[in-house]
mmCIF entry with sequence, helices, sheets and N, C-alpha, C, O atoms, coordinates in Angstrom:
data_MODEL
# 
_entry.id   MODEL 
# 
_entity.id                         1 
_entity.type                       polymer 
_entity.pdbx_number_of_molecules   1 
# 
_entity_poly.entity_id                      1 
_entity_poly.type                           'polypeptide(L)' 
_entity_poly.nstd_linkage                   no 
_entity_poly.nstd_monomer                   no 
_entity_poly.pdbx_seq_one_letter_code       
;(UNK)(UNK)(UNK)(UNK)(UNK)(UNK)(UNK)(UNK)(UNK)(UNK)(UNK)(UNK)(UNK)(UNK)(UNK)(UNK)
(UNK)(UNK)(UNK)(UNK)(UNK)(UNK)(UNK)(UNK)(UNK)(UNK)(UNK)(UNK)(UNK)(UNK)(UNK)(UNK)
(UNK)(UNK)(UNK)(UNK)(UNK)(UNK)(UNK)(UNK)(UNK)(UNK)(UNK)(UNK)(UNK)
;
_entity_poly.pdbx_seq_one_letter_code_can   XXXXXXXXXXXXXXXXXXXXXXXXXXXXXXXXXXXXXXXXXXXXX 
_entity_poly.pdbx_strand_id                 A 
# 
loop_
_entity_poly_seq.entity_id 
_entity_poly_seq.num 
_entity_poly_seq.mon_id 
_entity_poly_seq.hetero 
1 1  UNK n 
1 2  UNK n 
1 3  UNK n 
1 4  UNK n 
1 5  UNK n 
1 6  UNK n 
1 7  UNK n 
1 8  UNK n 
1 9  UNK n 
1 10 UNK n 
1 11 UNK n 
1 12 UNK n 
1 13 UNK n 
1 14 UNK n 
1 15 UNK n 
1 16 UNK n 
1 17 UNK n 
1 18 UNK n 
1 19 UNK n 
1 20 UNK n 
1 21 UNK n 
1 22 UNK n 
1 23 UNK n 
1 24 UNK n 
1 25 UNK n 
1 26 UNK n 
1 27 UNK n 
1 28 UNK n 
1 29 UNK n 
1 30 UNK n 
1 31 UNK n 
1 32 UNK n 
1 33 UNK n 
1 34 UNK n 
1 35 UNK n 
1 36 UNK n 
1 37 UNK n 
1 38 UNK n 
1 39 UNK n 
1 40 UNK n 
1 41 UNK n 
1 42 UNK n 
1 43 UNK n 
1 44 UNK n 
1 45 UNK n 
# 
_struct_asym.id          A 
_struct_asym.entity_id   1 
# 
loop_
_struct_conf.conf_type_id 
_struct_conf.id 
_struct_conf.pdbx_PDB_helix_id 
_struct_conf.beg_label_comp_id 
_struct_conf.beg_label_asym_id 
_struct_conf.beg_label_seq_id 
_struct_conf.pdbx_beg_PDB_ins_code 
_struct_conf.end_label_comp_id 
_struct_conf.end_label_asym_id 
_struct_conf.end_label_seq_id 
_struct_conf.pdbx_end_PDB_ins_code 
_struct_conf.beg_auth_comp_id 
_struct_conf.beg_auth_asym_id 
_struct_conf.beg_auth_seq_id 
_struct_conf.end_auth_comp_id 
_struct_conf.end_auth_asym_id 
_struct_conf.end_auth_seq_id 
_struct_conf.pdbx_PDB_helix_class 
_struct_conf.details 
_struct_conf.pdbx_PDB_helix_length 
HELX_P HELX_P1 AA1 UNK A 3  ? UNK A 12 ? UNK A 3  UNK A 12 1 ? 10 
HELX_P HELX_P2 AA2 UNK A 18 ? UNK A 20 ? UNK A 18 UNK A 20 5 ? 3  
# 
_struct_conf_type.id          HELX_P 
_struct_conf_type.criteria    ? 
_struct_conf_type.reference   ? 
# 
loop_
_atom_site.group_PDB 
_atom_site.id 
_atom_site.type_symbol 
_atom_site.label_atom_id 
_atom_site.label_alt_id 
_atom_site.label_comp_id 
_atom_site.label_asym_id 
_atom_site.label_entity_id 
_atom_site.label_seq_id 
_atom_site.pdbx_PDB_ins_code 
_atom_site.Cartn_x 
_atom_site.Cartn_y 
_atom_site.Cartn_z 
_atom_site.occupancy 
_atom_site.B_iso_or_equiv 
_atom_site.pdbx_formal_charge 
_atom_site.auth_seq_id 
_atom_site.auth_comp_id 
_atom_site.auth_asym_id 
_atom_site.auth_atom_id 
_atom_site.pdbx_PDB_model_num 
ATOM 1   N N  . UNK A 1 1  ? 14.294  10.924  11.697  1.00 0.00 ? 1  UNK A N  1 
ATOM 2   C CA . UNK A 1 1  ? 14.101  11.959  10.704  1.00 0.00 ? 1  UNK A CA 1 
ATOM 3   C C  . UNK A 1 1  ? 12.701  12.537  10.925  1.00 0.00 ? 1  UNK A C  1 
ATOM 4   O O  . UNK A 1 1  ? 11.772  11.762  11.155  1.00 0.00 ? 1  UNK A O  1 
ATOM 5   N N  . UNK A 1 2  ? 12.478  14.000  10.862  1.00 0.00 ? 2  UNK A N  1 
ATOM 6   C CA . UNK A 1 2  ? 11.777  13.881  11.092  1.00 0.00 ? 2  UNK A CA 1 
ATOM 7   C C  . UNK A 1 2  ? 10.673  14.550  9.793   1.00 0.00 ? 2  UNK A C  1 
ATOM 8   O O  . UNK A 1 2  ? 10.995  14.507  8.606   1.00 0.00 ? 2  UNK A O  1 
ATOM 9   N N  . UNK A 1 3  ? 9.355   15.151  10.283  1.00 0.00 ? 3  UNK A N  1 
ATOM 10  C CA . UNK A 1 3  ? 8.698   15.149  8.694   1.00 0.00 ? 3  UNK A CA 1 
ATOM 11  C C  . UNK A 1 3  ? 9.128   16.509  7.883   1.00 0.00 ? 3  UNK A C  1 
ATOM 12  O O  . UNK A 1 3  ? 9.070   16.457  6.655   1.00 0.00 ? 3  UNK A O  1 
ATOM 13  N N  . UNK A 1 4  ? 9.438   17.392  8.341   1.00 0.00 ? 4  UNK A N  1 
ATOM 14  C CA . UNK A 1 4  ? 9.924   18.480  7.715   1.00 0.00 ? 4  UNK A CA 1 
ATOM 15  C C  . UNK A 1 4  ? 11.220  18.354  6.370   1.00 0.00 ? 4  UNK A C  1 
ATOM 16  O O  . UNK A 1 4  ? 11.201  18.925  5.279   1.00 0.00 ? 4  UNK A O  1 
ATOM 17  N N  . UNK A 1 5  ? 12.286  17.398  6.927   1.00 0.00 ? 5  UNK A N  1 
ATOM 18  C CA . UNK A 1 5  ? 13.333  16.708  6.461   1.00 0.00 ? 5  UNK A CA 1 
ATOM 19  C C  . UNK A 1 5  ? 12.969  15.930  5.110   1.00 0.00 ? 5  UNK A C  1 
ATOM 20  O O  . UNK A 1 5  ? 13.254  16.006  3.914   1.00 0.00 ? 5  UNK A O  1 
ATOM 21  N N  . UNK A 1 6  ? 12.200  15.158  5.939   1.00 0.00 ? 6  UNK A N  1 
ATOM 22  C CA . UNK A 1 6  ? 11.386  13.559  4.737   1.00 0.00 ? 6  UNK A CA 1 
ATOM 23  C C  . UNK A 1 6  ? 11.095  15.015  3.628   1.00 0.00 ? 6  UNK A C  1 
ATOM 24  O O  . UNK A 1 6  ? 11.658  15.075  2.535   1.00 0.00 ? 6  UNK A O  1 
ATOM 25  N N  . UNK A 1 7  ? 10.488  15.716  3.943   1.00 0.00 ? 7  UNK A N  1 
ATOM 26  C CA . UNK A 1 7  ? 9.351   16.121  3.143   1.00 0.00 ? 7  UNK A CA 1 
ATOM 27  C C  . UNK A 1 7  ? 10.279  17.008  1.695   1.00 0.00 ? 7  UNK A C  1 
ATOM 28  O O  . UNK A 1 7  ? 9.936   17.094  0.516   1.00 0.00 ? 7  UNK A O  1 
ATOM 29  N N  . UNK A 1 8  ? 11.855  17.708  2.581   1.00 0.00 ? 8  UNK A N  1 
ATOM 30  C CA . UNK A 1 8  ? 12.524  18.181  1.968   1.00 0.00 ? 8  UNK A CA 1 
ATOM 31  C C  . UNK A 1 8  ? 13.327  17.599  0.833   1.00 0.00 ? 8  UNK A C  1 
ATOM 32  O O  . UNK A 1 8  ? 13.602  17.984  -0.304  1.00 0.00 ? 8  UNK A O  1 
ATOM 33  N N  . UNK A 1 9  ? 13.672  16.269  1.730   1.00 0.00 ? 9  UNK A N  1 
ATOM 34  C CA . UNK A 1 9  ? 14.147  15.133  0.730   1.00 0.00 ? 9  UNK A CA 1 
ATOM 35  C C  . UNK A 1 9  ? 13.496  14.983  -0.607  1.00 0.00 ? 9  UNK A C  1 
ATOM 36  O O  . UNK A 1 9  ? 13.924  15.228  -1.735  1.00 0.00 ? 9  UNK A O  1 
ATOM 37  N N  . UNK A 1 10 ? 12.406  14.538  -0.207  1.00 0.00 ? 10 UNK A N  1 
ATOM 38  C CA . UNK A 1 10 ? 11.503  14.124  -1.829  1.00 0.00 ? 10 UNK A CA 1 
ATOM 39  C C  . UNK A 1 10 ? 11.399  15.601  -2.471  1.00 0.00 ? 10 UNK A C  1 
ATOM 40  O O  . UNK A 1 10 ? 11.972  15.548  -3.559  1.00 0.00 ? 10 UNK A O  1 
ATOM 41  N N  . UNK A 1 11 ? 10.916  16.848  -2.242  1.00 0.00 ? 11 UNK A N  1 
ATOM 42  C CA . UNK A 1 11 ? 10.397  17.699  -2.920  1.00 0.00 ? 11 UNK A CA 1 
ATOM 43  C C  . UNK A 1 11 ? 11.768  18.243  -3.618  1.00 0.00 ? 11 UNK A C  1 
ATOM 44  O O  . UNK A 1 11 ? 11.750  18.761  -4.735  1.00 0.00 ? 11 UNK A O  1 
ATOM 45  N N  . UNK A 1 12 ? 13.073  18.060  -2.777  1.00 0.00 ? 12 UNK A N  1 
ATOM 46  C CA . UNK A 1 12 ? 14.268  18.446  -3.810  1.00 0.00 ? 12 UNK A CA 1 
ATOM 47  C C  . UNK A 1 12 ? 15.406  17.267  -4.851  1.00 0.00 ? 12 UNK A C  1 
ATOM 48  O O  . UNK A 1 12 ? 16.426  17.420  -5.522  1.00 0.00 ? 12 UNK A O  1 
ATOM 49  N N  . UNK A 1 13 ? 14.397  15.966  -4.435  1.00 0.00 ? 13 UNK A N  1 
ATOM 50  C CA . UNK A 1 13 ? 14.819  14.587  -5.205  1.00 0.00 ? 13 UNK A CA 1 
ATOM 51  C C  . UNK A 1 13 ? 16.193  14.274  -4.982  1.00 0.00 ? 13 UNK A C  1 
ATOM 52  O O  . UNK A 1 13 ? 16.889  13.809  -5.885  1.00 0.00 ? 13 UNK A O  1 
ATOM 53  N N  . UNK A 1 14 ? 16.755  14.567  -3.494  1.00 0.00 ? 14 UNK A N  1 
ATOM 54  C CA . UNK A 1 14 ? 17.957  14.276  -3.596  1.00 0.00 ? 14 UNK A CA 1 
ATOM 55  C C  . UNK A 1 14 ? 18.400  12.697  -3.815  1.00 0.00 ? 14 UNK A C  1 
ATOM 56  O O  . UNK A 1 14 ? 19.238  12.275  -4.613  1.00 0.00 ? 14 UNK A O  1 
ATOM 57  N N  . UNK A 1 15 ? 17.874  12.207  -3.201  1.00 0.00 ? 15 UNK A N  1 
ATOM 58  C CA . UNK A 1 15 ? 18.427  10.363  -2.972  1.00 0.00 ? 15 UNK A CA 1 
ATOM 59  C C  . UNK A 1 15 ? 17.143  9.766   -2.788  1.00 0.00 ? 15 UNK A C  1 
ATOM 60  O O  . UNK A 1 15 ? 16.262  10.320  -2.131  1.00 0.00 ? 15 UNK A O  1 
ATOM 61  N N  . UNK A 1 16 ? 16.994  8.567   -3.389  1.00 0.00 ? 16 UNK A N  1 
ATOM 62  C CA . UNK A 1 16 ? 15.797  7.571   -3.060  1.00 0.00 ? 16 UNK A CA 1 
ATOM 63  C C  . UNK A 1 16 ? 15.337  8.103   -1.529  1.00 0.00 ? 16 UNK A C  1 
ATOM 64  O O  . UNK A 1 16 ? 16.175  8.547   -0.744  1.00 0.00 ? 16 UNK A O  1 
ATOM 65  N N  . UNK A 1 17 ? 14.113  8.019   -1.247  1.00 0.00 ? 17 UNK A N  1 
ATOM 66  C CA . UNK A 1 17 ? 13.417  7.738   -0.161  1.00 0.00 ? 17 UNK A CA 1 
ATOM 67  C C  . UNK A 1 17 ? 13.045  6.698   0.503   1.00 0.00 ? 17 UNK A C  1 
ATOM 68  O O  . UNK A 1 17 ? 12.657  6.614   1.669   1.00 0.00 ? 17 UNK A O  1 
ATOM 69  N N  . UNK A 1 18 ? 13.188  5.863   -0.341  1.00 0.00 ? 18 UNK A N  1 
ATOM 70  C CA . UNK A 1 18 ? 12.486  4.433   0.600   1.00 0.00 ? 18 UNK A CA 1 
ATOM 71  C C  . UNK A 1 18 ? 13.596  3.639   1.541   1.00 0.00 ? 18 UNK A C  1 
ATOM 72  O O  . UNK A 1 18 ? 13.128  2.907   2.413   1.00 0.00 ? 18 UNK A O  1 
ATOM 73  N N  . UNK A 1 19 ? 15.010  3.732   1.423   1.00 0.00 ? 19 UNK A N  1 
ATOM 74  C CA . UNK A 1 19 ? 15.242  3.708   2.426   1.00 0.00 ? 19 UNK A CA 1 
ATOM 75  C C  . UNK A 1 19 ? 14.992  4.235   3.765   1.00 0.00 ? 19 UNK A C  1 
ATOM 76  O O  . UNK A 1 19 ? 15.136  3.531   4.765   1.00 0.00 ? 19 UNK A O  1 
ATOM 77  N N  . UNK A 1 20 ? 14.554  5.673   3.820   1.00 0.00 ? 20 UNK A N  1 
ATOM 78  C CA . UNK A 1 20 ? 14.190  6.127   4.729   1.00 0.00 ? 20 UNK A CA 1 
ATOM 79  C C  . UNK A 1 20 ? 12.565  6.027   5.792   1.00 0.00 ? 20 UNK A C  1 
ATOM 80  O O  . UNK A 1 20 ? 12.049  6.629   6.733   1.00 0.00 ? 20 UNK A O  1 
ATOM 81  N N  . UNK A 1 21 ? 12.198  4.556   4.652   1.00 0.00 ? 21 UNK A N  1 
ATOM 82  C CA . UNK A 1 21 ? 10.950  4.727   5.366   1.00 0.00 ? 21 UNK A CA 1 
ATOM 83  C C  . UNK A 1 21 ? 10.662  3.135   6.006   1.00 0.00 ? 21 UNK A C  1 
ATOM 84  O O  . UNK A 1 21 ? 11.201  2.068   5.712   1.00 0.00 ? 21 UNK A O  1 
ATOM 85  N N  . UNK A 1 22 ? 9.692   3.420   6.900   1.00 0.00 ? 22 UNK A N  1 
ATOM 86  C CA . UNK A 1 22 ? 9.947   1.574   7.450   1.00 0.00 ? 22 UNK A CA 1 
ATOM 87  C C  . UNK A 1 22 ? 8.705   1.009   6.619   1.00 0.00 ? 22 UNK A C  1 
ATOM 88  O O  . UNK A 1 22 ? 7.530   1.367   6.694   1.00 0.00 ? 22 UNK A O  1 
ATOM 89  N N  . UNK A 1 23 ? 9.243   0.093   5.861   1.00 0.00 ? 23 UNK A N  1 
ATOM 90  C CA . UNK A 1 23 ? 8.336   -1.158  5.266   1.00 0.00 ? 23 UNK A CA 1 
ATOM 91  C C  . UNK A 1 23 ? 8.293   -2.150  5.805   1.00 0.00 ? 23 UNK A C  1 
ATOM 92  O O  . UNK A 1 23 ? 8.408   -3.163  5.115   1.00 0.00 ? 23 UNK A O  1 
ATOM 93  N N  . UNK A 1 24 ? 8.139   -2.260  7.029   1.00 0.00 ? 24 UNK A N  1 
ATOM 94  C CA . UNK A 1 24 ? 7.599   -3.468  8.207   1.00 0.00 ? 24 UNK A CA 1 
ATOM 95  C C  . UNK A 1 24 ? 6.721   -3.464  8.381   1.00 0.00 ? 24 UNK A C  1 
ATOM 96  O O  . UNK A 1 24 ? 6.297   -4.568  8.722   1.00 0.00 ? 24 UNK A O  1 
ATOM 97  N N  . UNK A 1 25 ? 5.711   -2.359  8.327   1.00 0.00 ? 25 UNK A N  1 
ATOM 98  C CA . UNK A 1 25 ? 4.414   -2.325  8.600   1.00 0.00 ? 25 UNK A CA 1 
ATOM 99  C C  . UNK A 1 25 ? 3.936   -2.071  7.568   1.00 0.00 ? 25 UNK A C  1 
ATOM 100 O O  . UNK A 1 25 ? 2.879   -1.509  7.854   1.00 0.00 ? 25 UNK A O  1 
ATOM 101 N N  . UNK A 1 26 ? 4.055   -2.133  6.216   1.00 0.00 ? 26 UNK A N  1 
ATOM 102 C CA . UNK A 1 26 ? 3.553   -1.510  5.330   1.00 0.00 ? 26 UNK A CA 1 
ATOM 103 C C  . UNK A 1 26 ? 2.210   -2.411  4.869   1.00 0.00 ? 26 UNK A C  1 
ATOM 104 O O  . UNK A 1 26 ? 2.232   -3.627  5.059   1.00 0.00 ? 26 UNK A O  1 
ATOM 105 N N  . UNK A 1 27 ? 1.004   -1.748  4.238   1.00 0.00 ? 27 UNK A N  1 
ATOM 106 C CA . UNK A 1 27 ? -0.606  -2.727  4.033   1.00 0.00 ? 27 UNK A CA 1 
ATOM 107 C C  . UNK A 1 27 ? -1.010  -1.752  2.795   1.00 0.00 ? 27 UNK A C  1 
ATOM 108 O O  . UNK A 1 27 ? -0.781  -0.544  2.738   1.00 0.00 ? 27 UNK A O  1 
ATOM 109 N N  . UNK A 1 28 ? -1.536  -2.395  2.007   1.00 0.00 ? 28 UNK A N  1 
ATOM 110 C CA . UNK A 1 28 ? -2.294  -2.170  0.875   1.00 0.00 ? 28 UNK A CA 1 
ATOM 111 C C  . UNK A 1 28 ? -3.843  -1.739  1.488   1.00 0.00 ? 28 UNK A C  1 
ATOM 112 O O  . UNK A 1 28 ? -4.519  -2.502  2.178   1.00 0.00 ? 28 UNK A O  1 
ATOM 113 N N  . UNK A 1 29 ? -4.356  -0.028  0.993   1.00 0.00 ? 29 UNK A N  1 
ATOM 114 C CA . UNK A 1 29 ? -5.687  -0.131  2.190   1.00 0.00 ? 29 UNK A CA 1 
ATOM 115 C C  . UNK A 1 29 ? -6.647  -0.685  1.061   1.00 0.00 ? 29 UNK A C  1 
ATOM 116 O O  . UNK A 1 29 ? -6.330  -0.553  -0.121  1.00 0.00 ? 29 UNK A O  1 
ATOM 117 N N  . UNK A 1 30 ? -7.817  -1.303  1.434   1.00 0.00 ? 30 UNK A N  1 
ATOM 118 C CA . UNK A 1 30 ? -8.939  -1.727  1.243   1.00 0.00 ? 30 UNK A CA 1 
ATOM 119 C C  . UNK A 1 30 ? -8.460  -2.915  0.298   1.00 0.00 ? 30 UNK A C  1 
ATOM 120 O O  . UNK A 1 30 ? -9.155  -3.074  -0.705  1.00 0.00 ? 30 UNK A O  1 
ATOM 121 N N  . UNK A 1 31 ? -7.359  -3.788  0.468   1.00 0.00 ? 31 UNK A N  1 
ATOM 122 C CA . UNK A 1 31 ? -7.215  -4.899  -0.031  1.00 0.00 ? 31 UNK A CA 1 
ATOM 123 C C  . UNK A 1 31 ? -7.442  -5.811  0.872   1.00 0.00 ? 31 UNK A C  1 
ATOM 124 O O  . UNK A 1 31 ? -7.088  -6.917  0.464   1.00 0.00 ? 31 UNK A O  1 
ATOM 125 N N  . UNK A 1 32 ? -7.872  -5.824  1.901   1.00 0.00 ? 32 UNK A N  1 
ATOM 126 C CA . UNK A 1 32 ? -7.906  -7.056  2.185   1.00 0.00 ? 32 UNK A CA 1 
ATOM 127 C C  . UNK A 1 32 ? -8.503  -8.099  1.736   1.00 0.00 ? 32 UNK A C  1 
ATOM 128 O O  . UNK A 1 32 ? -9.161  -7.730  0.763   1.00 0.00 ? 32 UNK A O  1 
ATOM 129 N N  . UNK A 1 33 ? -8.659  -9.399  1.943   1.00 0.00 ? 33 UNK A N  1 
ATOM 130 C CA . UNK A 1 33 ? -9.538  -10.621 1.009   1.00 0.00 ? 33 UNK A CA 1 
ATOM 131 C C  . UNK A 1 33 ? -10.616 -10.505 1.758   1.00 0.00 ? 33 UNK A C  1 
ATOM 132 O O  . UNK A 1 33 ? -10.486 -10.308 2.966   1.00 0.00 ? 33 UNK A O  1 
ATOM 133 N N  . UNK A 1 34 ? -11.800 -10.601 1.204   1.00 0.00 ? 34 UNK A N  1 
ATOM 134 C CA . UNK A 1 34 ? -12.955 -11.236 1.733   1.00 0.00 ? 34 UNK A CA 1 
ATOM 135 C C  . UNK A 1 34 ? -13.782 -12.021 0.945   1.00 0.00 ? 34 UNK A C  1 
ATOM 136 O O  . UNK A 1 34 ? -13.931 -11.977 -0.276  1.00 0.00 ? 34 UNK A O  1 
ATOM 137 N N  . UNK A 1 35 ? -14.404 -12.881 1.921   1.00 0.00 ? 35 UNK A N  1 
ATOM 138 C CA . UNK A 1 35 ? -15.221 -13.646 1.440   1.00 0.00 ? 35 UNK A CA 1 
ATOM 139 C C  . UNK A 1 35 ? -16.787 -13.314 1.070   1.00 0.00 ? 35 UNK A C  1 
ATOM 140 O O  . UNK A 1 35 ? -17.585 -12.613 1.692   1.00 0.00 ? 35 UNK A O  1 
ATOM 141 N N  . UNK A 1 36 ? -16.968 -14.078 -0.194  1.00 0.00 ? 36 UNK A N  1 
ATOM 142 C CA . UNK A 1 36 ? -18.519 -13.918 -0.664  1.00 0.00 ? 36 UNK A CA 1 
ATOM 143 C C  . UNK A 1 36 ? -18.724 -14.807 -1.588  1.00 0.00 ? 36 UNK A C  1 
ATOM 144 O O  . UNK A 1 36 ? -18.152 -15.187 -2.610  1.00 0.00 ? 36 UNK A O  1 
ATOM 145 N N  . UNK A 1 37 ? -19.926 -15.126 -0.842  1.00 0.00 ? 37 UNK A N  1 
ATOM 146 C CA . UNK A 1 37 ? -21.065 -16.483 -1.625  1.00 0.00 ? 37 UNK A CA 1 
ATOM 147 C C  . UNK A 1 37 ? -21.935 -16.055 -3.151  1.00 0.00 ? 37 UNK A C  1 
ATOM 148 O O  . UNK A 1 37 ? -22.662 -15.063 -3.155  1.00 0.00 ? 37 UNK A O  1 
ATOM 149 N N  . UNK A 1 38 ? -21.798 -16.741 -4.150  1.00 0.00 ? 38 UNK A N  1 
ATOM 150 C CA . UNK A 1 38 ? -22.487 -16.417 -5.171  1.00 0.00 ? 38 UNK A CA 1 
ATOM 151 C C  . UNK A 1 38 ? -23.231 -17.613 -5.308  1.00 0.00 ? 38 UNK A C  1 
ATOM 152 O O  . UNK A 1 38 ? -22.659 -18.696 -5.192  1.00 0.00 ? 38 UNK A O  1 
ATOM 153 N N  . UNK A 1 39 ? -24.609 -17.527 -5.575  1.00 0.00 ? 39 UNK A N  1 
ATOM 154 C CA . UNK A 1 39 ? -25.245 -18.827 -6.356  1.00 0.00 ? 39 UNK A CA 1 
ATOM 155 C C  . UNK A 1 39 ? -25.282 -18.735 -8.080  1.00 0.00 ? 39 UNK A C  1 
ATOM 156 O O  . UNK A 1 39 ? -25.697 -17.672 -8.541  1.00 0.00 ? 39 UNK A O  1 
ATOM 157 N N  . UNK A 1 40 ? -25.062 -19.299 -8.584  1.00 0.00 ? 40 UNK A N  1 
ATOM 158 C CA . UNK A 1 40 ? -25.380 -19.531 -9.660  1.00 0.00 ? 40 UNK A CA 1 
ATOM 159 C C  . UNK A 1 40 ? -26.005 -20.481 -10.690 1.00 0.00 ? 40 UNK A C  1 
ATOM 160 O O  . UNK A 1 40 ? -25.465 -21.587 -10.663 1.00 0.00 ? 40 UNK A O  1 
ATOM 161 N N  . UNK A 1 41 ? -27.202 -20.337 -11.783 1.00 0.00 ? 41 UNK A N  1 
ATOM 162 C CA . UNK A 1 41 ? -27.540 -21.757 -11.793 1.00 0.00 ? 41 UNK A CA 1 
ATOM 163 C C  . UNK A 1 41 ? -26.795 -22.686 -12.645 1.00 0.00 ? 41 UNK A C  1 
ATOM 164 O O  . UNK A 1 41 ? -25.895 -22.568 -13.477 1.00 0.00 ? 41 UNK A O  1 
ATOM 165 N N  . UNK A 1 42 ? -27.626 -23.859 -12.047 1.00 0.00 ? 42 UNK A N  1 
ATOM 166 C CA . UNK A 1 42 ? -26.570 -24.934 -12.747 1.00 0.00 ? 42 UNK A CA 1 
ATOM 167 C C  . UNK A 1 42 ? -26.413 -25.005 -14.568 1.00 0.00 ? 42 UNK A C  1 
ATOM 168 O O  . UNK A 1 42 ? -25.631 -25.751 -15.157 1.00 0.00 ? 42 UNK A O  1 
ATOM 169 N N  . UNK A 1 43 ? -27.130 -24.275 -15.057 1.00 0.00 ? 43 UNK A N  1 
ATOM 170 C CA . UNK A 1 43 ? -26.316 -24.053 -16.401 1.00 0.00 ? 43 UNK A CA 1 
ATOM 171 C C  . UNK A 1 43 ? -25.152 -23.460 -16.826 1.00 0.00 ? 43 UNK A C  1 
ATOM 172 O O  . UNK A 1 43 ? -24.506 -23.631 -17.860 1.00 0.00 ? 43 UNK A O  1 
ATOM 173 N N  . UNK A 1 44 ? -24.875 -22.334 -15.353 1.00 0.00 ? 44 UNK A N  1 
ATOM 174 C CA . UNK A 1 44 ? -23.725 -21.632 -15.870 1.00 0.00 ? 44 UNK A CA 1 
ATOM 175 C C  . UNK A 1 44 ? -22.400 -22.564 -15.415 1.00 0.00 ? 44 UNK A C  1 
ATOM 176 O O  . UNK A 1 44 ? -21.360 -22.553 -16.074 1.00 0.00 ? 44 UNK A O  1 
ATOM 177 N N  . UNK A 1 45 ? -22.525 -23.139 -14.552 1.00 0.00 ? 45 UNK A N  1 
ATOM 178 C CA . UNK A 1 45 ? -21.335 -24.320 -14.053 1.00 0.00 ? 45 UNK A CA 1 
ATOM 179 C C  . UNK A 1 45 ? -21.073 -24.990 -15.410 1.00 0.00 ? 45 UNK A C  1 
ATOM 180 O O  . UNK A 1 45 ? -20.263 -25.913 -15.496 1.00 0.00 ? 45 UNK A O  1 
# 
C-alpha cells in the first residue's frame, strides 16, 4: 500500500488502519530506560 492510499484510508475513515500497518517494529520515542545515580542523605532513607 502505498502512502497516498494509507493516507486516503484514514482521512475518509473507511476501516481501522492498524491492520494495515506493521507493528513489528513499533518503539515508543524517547522512552527508553536509563540509568541515574541519586545520593541522598541518610535521613531521607
Amino acid at each position: 500500500m502505498n502512502a497516498e492510499d494509507f493516507d486516503k484510508k484514514f482521512d475518509d475513515d473507511q476501516k481501522d488502519i492498524v491492520d494495515d500497518l506493521d507493528l513489528s517494529t513499533k518503539r515508543r520515542v524517547n522512552q527508553e530506560p536509563r540509568r541515574i545515580n541519586v545520593d541522598f542523605p541518610s535521613w531521607v532513607v
